[in-house]
C-alpha positions in Angstrom: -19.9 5.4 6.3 -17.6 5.5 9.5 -19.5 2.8 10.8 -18.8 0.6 7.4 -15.3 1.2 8.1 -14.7 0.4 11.6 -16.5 -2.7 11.0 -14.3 -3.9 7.9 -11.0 -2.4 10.4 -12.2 -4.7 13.1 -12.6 -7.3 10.3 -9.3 -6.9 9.4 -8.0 -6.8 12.6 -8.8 -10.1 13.3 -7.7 -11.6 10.1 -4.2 -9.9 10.9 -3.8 -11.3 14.5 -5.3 -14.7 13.1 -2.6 -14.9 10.1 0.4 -13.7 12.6 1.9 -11.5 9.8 4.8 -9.7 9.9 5.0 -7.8 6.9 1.6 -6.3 5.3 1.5 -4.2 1.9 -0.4 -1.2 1.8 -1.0 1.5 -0.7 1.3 4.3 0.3 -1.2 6.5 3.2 -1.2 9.8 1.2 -1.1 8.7 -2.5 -3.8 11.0 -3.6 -6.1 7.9 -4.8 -9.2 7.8 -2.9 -9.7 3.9 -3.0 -5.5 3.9 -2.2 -5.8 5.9 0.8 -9.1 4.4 2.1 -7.5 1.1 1.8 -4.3 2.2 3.5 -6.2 3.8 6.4 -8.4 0.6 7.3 -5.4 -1.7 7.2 -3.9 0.9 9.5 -6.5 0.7 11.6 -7.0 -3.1 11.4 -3.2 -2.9 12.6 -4.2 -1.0 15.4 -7.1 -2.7 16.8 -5.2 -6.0 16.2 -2.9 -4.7 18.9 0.5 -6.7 16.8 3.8 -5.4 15.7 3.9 -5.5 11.9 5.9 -3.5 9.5 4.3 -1.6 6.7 5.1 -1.8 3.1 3.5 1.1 1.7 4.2 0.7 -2.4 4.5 3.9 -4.6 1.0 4.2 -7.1 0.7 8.0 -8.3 2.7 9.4 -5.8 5.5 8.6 -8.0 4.5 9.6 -11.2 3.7 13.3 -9.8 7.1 13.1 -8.3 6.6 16.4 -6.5 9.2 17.2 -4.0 7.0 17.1 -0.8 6.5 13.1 -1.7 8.0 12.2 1.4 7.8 15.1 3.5 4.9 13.4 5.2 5.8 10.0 5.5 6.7 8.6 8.5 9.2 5.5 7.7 12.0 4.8 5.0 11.8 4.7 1.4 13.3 2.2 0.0 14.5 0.8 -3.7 13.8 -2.8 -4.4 14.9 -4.9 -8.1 11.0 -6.0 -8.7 11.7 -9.7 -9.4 8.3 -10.1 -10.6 8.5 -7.6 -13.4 7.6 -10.2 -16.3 4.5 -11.7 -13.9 3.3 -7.6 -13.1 3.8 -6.9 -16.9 1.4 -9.8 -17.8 -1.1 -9.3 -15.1 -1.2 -5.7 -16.0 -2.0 -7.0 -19.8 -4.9 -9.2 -18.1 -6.6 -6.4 -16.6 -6.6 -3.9 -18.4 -9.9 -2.4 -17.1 -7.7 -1.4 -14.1 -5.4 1.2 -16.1 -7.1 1.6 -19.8 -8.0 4.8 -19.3 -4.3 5.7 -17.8 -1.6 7.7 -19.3 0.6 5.4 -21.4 3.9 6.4 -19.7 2.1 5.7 -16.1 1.7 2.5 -17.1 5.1 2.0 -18.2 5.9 3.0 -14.9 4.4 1.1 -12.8 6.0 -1.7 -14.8 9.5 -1.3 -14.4 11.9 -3.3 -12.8 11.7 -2.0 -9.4 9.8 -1.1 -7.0 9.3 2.2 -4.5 8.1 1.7 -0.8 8.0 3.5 2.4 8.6 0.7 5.4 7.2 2.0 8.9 6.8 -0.4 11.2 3.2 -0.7 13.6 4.5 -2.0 17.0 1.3 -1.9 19.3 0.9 -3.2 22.9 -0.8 -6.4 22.9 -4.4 -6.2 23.8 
C-alpha cells in the first residue's frame, strides 16, 4: 500500500542520512521489473526525505537485454560503461542462486554476466532539512 511505502521511504531515509553515503545503487527507475522499479522509487524517495546529496547508480537489469531505442530517452543522468571487476565473484553468486534467474532466458543470464557493467548516474542534491 502507499502507506507501506512511505513508511519503508522514511525508513530508508534515515538509514541514508545515518550511513552519510555518497554513492547509492539502484535498479535503473524505468526497467520494466516491478520489484526493480518499486525498489528504485523508494530509495528515491528515501533520498528525498533524507534531504542529502547523493549520486545514483542506477544498473542496467532488462532494460538492456530489450535494447529498444527509447532506453534512455527517459532517463535523466549519464550512462556510463564500467570493466565489471567482479565478473568471476557475479558469475559464482549467480551459480549460488539460482532461484533468482532459473526460469530466465539462457542468453539473459549470460548477459548479465559479462565483464562490464551499464549504469545511468544522476545525482540527488536536496536542501538539507
Amino acid at each position: 500500500t502507499a502507506e507501506q511505502q512511505e513508511t519503508v521511504s522514511v525508513q530508508l531515509a534515515a538509514l541514508i542520512a545515518q550511513s552519510k553515503a555518497k554513492d547509492i545503487y539502484i535498479p535503473f527507475r524505468q526497467d520494466g521489473h516491478p520489484d526493480h522499479d518499486a525498489v528504485a522509487g523508494l530509495v528515491t524517495r528515501a533520498v528525498h526525505h533524507a534531504g542529502v546529496s547523493v549520486r545514483l547508480h542506477q544498473y542496467l537489469i532488462w532494460r538492456l537485454w530489450w535494447r529498444t531505442p527509447q532506453l534512455f530517452s527517459h532517463a535523466k543522468g549519464h550512462l556510463y560503461v564500467f570493466r565489471h571487476r567482479y565478473a568471476v565473484r557475479k558469475k559464482a553468486a549467480m551459480a549460488r542462486h539460482v532461484s533468482q534467474h532459473s526460469g530466465l532466458n539462457k542468453g539473459f543470464v549470460r548477459l548479465l554476466c559479462q565483464k562490464y557493467e551499464f549504469y545511468v548516474i544522476e545525482s540527488q542534491a536536496q536542501d538539507s532539512r
